[in-house]
PDB file of N, CA, C and O in Angstrom, chain B, residues numbered from 101:
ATOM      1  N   UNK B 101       0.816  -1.192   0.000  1.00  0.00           N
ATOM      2  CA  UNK B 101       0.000   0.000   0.000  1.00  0.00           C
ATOM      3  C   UNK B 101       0.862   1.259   0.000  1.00  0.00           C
ATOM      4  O   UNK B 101       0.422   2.308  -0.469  1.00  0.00           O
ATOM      5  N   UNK B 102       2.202   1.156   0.571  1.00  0.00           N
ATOM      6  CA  UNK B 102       2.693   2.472   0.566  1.00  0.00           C
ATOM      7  C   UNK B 102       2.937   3.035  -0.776  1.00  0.00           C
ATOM      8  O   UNK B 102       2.493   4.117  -1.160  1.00  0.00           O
ATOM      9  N   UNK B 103       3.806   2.084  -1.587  1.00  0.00           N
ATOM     10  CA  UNK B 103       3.966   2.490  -3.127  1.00  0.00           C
ATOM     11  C   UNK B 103       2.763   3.671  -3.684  1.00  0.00           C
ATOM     12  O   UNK B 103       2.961   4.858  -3.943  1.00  0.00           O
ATOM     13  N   UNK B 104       1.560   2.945  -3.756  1.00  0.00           N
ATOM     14  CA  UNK B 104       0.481   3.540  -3.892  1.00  0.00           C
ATOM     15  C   UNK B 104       0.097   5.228  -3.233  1.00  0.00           C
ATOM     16  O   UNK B 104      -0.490   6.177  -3.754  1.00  0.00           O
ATOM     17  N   UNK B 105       0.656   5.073  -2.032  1.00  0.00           N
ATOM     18  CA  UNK B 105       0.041   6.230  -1.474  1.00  0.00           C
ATOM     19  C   UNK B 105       1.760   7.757  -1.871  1.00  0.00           C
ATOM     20  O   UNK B 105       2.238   8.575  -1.085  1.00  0.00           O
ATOM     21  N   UNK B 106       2.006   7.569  -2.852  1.00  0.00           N
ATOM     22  CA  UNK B 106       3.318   8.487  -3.374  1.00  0.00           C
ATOM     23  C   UNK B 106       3.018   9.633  -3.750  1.00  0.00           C
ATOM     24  O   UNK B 106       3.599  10.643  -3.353  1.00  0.00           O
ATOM     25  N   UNK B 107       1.481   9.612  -5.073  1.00  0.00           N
ATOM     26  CA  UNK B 107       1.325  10.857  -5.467  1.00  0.00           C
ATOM     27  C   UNK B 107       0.378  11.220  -4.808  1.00  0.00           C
ATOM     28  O   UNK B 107      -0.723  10.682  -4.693  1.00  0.00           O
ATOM     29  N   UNK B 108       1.019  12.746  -4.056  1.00  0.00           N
ATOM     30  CA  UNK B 108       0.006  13.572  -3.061  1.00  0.00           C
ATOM     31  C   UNK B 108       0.914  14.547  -3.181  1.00  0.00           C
ATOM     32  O   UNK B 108       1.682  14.992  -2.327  1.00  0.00           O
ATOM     33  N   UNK B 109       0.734  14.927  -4.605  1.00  0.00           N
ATOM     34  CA  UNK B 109       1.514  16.492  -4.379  1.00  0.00           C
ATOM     35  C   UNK B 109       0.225  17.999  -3.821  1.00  0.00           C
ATOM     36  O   UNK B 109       1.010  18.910  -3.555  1.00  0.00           O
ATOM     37  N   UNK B 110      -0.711  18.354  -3.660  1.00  0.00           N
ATOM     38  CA  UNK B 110      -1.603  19.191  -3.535  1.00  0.00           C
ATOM     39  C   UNK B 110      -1.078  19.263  -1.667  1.00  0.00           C
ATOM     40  O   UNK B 110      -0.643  20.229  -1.040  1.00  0.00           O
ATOM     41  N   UNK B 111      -1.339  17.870  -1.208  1.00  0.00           N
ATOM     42  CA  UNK B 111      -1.493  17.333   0.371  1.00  0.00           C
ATOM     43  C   UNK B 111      -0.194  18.077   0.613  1.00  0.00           C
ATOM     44  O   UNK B 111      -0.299  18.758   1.633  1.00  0.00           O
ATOM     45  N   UNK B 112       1.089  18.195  -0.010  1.00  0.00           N
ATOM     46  CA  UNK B 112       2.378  18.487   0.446  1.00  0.00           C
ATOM     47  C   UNK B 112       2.860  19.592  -0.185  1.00  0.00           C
ATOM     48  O   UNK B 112       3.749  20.291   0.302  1.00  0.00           O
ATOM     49  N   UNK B 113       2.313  19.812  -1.282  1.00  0.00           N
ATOM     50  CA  UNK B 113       1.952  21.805  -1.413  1.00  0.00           C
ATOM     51  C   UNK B 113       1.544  22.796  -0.308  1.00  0.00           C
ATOM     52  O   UNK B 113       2.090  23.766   0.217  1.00  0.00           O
ATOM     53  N   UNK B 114       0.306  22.133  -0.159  1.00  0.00           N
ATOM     54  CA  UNK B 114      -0.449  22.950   1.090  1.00  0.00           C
ATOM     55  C   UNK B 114      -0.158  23.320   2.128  1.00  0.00           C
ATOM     56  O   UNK B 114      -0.417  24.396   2.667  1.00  0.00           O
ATOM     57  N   UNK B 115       0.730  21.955   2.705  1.00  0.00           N
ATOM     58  CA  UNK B 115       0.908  22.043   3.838  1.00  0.00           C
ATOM     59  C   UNK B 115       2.702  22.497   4.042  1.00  0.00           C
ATOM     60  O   UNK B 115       3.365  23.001   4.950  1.00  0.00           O
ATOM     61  N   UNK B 116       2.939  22.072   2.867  1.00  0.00           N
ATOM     62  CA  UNK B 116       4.221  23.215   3.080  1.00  0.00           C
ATOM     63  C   UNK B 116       4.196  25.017   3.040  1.00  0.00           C
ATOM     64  O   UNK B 116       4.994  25.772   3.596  1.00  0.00           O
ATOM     65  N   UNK B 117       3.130  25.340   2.280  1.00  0.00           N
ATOM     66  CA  UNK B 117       3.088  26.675   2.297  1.00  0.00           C
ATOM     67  C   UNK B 117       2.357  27.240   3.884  1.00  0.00           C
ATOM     68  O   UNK B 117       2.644  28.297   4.445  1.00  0.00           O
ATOM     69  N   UNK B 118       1.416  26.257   4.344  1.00  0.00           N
ATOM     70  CA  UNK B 118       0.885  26.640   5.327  1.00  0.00           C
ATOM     71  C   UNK B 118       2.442  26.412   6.850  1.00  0.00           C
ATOM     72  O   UNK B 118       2.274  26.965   7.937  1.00  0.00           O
ATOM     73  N   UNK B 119       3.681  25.607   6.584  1.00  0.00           N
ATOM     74  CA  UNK B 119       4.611  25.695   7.552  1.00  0.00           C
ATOM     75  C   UNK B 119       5.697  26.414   6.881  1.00  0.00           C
ATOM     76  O   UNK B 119       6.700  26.345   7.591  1.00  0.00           O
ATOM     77  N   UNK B 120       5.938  27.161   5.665  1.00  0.00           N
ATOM     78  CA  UNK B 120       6.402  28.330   5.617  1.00  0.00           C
ATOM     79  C   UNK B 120       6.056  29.777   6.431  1.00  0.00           C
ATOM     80  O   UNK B 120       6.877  30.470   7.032  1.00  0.00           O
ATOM     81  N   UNK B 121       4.459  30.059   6.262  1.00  0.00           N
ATOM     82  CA  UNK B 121       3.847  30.603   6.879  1.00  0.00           C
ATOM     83  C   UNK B 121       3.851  31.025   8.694  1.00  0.00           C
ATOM     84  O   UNK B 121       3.631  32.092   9.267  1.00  0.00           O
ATOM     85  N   UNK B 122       4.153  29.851   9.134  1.00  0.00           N
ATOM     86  CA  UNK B 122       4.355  30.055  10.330  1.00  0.00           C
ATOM     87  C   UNK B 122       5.656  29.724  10.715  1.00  0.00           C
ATOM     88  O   UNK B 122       5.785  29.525  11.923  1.00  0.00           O
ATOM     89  N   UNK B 123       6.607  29.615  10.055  1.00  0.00           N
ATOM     90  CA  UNK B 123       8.058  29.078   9.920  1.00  0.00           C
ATOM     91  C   UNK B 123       8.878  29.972   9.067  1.00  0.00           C
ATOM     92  O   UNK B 123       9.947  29.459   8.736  1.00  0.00           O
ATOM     93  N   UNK B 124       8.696  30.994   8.686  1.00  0.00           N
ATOM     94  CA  UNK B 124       9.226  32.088   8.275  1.00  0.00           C
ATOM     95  C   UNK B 124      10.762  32.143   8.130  1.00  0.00           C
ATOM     96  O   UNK B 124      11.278  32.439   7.053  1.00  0.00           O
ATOM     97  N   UNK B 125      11.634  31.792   9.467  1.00  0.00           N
ATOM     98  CA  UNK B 125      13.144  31.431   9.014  1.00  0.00           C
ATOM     99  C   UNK B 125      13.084  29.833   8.052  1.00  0.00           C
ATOM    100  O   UNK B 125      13.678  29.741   6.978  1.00  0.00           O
ATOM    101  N   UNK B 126      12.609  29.145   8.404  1.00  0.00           N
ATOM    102  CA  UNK B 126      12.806  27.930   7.374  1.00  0.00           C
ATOM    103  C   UNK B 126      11.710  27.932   5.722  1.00  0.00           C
ATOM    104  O   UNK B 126      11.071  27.009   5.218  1.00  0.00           O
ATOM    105  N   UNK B 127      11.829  28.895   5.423  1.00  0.00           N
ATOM    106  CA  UNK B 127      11.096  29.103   4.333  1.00  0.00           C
ATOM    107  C   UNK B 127      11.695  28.217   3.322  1.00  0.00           C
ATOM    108  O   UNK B 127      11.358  27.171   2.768  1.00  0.00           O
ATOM    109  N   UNK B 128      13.389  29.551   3.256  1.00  0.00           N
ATOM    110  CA  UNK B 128      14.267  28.831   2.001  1.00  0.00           C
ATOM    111  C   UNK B 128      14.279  27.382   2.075  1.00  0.00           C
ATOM    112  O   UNK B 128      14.071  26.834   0.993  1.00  0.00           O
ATOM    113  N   UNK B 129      14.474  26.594   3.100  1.00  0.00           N
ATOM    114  CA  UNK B 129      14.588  25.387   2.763  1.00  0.00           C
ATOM    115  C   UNK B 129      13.177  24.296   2.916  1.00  0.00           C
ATOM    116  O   UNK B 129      13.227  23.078   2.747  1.00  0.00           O
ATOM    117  N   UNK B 130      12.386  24.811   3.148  1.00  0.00           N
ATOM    118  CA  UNK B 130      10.777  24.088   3.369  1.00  0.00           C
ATOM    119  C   UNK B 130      10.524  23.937   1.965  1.00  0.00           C
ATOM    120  O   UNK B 130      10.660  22.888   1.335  1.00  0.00           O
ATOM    121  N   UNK B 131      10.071  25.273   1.415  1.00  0.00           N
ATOM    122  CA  UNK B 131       9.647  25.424  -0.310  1.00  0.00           C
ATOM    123  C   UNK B 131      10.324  24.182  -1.207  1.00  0.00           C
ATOM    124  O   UNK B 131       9.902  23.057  -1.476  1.00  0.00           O
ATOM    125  N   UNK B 132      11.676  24.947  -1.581  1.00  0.00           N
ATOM    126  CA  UNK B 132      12.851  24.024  -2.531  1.00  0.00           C
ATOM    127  C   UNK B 132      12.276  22.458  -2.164  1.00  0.00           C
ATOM    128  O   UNK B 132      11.641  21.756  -2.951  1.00  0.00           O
ATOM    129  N   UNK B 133      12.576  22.169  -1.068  1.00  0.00           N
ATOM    130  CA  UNK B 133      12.850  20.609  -0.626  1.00  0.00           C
ATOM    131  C   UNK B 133      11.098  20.087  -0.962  1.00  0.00           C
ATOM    132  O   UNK B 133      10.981  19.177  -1.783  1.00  0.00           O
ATOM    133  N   UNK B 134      10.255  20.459  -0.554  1.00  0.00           N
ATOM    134  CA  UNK B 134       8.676  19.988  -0.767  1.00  0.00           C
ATOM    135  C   UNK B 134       8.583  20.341  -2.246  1.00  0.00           C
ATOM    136  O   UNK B 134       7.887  19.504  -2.819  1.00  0.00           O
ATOM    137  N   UNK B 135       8.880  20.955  -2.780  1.00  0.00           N
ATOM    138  CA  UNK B 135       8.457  21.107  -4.452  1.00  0.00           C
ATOM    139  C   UNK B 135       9.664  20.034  -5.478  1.00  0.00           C
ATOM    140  O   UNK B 135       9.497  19.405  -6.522  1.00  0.00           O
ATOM    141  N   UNK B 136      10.765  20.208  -4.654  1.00  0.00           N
ATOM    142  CA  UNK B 136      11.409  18.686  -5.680  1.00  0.00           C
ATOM    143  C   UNK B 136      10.972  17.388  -5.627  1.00  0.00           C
ATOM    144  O   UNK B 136      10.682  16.608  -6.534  1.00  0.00           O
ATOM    145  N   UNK B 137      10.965  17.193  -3.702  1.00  0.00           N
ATOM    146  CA  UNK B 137      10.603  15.873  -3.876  1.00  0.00           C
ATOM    147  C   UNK B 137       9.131  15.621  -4.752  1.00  0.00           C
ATOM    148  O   UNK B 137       8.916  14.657  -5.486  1.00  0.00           O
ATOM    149  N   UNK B 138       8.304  16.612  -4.503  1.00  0.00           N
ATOM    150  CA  UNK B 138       6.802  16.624  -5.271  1.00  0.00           C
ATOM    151  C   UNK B 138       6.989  16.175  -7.160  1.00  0.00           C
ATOM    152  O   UNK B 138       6.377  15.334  -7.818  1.00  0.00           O
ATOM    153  N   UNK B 139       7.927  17.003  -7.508  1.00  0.00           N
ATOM    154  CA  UNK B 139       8.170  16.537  -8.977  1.00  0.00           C
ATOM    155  C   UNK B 139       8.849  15.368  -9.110  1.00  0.00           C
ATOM    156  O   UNK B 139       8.851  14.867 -10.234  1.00  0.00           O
ATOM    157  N   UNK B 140       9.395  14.844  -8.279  1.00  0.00           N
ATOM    158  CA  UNK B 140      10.215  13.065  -8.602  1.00  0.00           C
ATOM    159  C   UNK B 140       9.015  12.555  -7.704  1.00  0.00           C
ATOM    160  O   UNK B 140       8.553  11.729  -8.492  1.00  0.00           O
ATOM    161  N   UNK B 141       8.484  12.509  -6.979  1.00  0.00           N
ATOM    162  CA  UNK B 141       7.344  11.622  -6.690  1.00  0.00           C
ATOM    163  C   UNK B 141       6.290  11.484  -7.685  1.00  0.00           C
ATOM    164  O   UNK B 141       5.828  10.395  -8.028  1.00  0.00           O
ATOM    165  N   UNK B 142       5.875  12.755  -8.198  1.00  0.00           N
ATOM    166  CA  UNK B 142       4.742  12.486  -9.075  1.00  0.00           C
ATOM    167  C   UNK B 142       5.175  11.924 -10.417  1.00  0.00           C
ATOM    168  O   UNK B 142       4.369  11.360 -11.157  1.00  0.00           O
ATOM    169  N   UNK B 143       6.635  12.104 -10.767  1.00  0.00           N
ATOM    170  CA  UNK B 143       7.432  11.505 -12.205  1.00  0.00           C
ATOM    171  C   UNK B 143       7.186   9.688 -11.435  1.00  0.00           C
ATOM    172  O   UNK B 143       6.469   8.915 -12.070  1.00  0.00           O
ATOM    173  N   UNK B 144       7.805   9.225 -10.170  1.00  0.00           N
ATOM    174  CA  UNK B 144       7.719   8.018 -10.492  1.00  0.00           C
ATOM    175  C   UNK B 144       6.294   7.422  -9.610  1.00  0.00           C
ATOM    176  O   UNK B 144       6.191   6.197  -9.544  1.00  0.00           O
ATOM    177  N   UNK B 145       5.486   8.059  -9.113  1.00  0.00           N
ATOM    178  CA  UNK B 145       4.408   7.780  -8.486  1.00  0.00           C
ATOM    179  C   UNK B 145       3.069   7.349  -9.436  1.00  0.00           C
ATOM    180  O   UNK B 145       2.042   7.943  -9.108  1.00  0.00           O
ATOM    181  N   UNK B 146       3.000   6.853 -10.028  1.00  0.00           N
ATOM    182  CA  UNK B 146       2.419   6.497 -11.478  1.00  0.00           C
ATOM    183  C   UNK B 146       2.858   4.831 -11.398  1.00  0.00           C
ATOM    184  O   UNK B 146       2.149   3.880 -11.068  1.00  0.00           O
ATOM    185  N   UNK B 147       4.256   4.846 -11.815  1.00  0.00           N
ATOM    186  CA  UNK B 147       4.656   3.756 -11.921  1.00  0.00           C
ATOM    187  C   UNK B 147       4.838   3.394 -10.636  1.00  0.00           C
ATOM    188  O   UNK B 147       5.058   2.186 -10.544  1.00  0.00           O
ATOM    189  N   UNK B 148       4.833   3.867  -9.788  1.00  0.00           N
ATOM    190  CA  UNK B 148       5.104   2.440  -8.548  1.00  0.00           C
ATOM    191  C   UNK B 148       3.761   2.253  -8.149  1.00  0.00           C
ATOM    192  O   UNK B 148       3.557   1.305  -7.391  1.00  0.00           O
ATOM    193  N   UNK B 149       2.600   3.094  -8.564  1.00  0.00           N
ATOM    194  CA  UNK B 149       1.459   2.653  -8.153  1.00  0.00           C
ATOM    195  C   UNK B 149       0.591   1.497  -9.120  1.00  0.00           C
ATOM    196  O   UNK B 149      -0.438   0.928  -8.756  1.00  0.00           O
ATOM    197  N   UNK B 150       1.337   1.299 -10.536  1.00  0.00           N
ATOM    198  CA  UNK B 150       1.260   0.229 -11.104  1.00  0.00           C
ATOM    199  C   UNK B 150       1.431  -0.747 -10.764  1.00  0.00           C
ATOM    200  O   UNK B 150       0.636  -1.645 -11.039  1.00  0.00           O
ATOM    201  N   UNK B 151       2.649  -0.983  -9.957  1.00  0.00           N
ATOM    202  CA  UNK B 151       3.341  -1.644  -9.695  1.00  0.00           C
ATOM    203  C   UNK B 151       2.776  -2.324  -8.220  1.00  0.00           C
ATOM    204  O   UNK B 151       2.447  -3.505  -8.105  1.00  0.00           O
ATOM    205  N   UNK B 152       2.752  -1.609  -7.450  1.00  0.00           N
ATOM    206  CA  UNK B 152       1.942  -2.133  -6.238  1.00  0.00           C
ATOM    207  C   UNK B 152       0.742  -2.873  -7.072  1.00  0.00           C
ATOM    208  O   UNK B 152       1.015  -4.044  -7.339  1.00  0.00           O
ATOM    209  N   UNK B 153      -0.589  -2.399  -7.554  1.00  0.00           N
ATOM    210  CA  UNK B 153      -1.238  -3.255  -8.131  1.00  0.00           C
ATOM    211  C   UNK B 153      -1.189  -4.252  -8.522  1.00  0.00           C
ATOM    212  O   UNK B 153      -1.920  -5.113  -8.034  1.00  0.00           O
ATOM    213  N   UNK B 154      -0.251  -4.579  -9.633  1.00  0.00           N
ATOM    214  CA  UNK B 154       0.559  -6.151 -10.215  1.00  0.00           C
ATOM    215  C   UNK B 154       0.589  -6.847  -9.050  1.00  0.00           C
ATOM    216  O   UNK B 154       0.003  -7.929  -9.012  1.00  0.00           O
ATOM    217  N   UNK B 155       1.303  -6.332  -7.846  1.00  0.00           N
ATOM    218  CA  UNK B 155       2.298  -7.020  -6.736  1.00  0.00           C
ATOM    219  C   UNK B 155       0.976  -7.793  -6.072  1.00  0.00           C
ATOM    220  O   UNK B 155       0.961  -8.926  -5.591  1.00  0.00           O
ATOM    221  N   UNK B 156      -0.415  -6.606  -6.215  1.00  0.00           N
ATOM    222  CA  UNK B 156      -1.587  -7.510  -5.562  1.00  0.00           C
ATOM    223  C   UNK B 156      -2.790  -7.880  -5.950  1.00  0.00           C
ATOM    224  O   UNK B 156      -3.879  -7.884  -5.375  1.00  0.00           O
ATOM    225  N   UNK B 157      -2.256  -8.362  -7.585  1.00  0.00           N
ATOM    226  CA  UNK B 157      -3.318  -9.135  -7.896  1.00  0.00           C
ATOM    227  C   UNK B 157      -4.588  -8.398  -8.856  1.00  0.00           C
ATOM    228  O   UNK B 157      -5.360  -8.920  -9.661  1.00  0.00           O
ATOM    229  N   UNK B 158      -4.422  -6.703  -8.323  1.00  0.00           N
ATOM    230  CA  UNK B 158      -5.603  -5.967  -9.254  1.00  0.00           C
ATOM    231  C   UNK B 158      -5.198  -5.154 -10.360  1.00  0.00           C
ATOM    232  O   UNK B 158      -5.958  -4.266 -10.746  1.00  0.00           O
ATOM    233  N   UNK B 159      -3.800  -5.398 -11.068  1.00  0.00           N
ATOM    234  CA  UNK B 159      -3.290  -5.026 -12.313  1.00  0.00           C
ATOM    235  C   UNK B 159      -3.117  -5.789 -13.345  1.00  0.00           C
ATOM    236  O   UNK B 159      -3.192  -7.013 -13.242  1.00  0.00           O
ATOM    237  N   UNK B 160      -2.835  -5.113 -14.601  1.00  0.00           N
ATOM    238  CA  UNK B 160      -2.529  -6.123 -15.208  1.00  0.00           C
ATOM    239  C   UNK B 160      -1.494  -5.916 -16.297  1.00  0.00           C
ATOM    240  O   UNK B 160      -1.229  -4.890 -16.925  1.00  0.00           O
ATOM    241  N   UNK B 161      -0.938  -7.208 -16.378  1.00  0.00           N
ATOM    242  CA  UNK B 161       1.170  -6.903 -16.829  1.00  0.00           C
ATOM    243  C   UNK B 161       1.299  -6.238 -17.975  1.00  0.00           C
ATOM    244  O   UNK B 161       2.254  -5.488 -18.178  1.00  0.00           O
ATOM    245  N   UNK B 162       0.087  -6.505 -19.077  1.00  0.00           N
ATOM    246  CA  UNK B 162       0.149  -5.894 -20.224  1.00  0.00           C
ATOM    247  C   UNK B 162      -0.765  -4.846 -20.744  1.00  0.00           C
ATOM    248  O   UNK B 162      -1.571  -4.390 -19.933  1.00  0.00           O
ATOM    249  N   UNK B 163      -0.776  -4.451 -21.789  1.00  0.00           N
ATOM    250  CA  UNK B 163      -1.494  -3.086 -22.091  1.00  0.00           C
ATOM    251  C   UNK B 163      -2.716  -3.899 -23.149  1.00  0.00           C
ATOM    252  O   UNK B 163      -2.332  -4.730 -23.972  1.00  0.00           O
ATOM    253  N   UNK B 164      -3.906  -3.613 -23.034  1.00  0.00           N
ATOM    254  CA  UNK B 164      -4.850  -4.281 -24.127  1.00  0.00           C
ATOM    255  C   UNK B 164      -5.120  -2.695 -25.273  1.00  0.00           C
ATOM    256  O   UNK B 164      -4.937  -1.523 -24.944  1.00  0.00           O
ATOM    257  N   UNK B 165      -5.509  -3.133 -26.381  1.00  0.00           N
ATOM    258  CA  UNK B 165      -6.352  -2.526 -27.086  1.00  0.00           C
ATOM    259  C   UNK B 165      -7.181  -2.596 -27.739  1.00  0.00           C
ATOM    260  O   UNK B 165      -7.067  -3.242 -28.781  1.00  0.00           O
ATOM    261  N   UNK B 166      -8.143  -2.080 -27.469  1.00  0.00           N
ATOM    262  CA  UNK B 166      -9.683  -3.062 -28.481  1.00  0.00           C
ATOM    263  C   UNK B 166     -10.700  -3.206 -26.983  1.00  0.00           C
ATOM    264  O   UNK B 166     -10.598  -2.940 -25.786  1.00  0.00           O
ATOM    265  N   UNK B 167     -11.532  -3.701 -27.767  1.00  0.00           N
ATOM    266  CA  UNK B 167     -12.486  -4.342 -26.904  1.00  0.00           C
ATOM    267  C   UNK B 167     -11.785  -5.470 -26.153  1.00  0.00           C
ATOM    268  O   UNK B 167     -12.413  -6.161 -25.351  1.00  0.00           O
TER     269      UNK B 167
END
């Protein structure tokens, strides 16, 4: 389940701007650090949430097309 739970960039937007806000000296490094990891989570948070699926049974290995 954790794989799955990766992309939550909005959840870790928010709440980083809301502990900038009251964290004012740790701005510079709150922002930077929550907005990178947000773009490599959501680049591989896709695929590992594929991937968890496969691992349990409710994915499937190949791609169909058609009916």
């Amino acid at each position: 389940m954790g794989m799955a739970l990766w992309p939550q960039a909005g959840v870790a937007l928010g709440m980083a701007l809301l502990a900038s806000q009251h964290l004012p000296e740790l701005k510079q490094v709150i922002l930077p650090v929550t907005i990178g990891s947000t773009i490599v989570f959501e680049l591989i948070g896709p695929v590992m949430t594929r991937k968890a699926l496969i691992k349990v049974g409710e994915g499937h290995t190949h791609t169909s097309i058609g009916p």
